[in-house]
C-alpha positions as a Python dict, from the first residue, in 0.01 Angstrom:
ca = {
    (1, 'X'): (0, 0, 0),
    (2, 'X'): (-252, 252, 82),
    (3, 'X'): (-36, 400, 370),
    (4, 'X'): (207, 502, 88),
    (5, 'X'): (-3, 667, -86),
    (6, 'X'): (-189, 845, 186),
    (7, 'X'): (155, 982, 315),
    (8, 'X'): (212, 1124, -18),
    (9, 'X'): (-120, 1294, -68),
    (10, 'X'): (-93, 1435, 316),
    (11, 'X'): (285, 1584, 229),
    (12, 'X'): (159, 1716, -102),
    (13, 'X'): (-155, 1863, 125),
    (14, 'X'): (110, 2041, 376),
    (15, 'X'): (348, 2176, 65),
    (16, 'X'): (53, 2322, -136),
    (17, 'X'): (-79, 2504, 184),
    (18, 'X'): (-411, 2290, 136),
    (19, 'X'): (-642, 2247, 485),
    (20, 'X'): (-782, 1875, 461),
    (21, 'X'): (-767, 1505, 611),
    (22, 'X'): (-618, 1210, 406),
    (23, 'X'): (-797, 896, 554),
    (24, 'X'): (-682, 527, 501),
    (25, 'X'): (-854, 214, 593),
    (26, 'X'): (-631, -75, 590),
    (27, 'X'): (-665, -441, 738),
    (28, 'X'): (-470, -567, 1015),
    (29, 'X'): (-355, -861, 802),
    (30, 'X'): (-166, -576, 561),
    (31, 'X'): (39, -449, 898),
    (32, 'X'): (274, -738, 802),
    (33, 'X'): (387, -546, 492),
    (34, 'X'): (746, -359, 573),
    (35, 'X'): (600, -103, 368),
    (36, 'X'): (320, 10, 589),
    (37, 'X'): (565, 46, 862),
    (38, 'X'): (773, 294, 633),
    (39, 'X'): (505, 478, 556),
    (40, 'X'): (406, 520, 957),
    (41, 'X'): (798, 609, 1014),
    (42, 'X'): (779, 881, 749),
    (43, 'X'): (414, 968, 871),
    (44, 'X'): (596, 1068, 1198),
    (45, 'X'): (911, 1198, 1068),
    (46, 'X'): (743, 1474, 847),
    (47, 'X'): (460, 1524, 1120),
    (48, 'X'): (153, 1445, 937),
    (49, 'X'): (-93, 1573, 1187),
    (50, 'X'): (-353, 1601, 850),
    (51, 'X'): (-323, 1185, 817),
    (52, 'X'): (-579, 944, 999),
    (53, 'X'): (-518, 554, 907),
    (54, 'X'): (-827, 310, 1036),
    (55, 'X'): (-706, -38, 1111),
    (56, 'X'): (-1006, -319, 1060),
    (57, 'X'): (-936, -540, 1338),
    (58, 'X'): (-1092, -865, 1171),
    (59, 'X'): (-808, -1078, 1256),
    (60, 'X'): (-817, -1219, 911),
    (61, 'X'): (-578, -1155, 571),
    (62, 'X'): (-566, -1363, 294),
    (63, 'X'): (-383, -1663, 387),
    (64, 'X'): (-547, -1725, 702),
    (65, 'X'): (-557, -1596, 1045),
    (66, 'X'): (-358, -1225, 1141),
    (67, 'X'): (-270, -1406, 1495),
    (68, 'X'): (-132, -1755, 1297),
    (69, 'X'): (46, -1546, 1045),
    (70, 'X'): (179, -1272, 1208),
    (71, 'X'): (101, -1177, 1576),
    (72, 'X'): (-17, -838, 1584),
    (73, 'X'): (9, -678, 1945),
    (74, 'X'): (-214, -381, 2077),
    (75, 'X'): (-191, -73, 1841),
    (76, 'X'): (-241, 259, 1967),
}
């Protein structure tokens, strides 16, 4: 849930008038989680343009392949 917490350290950033980056590296296996996509929905609705999230295209997660799991199209 890195995503989460990434969005809340680049609100408090904005509100506290502080000028820096919050990066997150996640795995495309932990795209399946409904919370990531929340986090990218509020990411966008409060305009984080201090937020960068890295996506490690392995094609793996725990329980096996990302593409026999969950199919994960092109992100951009």
């Amino acid at each position: 849930h890195g995503l989460a917490i990434g969005v809340g350290l680049a609100i408090a950033a904005k509100k506290m008038g502080q000028d820096y980056r919050t990066y997150v590296l996640m795995g495309d296996g932990e795209l399946a989680e409904g919370s990531i996509w929340e986090s990218a929905m509020a990411a966008g609705h409060y305009k984080l343009d201090n937020l960068c999230a890295i996506v490690d295209r392995n094609h793996l997660q725990i329980s096996g392949c990302t593409e026999t799991v969950m199919t994960l199209e092109d992100l951009k």
